[in-house]
C-alpha positions as CSV (number, residue, x, y, z in Angstrom):
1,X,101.0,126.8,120.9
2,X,98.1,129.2,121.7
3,X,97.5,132.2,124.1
4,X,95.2,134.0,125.7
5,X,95.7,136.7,127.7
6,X,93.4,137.7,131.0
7,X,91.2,141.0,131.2
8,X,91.3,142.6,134.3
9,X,87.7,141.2,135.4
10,X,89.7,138.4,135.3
11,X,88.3,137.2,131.7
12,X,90.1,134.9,128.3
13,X,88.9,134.4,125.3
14,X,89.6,130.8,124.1
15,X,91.0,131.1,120.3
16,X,88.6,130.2,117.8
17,X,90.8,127.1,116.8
18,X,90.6,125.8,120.4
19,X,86.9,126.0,120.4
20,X,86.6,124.6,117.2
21,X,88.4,121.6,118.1
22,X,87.2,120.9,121.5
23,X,83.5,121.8,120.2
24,X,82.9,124.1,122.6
25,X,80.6,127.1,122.4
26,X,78.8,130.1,124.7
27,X,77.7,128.6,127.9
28,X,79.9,125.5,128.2
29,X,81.3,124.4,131.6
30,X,84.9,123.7,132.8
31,X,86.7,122.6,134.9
32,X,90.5,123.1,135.8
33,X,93.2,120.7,137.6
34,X,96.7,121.7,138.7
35,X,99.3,119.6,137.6
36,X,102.8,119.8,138.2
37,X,103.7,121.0,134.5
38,X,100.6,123.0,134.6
39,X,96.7,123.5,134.3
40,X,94.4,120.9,132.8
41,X,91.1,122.7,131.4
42,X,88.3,120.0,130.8
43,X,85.5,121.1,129.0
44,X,82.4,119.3,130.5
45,X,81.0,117.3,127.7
46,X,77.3,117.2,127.1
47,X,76.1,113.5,127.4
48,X,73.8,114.3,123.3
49,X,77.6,114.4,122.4
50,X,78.4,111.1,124.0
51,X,75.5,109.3,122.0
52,X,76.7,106.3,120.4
53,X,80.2,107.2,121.1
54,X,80.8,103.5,122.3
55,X,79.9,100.5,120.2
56,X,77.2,98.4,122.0
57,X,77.3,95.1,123.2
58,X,75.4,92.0,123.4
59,X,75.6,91.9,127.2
60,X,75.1,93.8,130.3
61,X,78.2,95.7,132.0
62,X,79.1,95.2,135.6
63,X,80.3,97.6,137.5
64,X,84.2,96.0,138.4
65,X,84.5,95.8,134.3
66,X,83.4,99.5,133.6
67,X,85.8,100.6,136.7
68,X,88.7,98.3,134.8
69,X,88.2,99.7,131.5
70,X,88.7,103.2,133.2
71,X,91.8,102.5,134.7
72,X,93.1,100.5,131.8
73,X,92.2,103.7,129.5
74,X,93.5,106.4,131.9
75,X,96.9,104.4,132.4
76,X,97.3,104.0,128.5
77,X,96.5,107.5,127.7
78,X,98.5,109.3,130.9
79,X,101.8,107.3,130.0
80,X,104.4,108.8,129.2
81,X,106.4,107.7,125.8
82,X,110.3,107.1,126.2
């Protein structure tokens, strides 16, 4: 686990292995979620980095199929393993 601790103008440094994985540099946005265990920092991801992150299809997307896919991904990912 990492730390940071806050300057009194209310300042952190992220450490140099978090920003390395999370690509992250000078200027980058966030945002920040409460959770019951904690704080969720998102990094907002530039869309250059999103570039042909997701194969492409044959086909066009609805709408009701992109909105599945979200909830199918978010329930997988936010389960928690027994």
């Amino acid at each position: 686990m990492m730390e940071a601790t806050l300057s009194s103008k209310g300042q952190a440094t992220i450490p140099k292995a978090v920003r390395e994985r999370l690509q992250i540099g000078a200027g980058d946005r966030f945002k920040f979620f409460f959770h019951p265990d904690g704080v969720i920092l998102l990094p907002r991801i530039p869309t250059k980095r999103l570039k042909d992150s997701v194969p492409k299809l044959n086909r066009p997307i609805s709408g009701r199929e992109i909105d599945e896919a979200i909830g199918v991904g978010a329930t997988q990912r936010f389960r928690r393993k027994k």
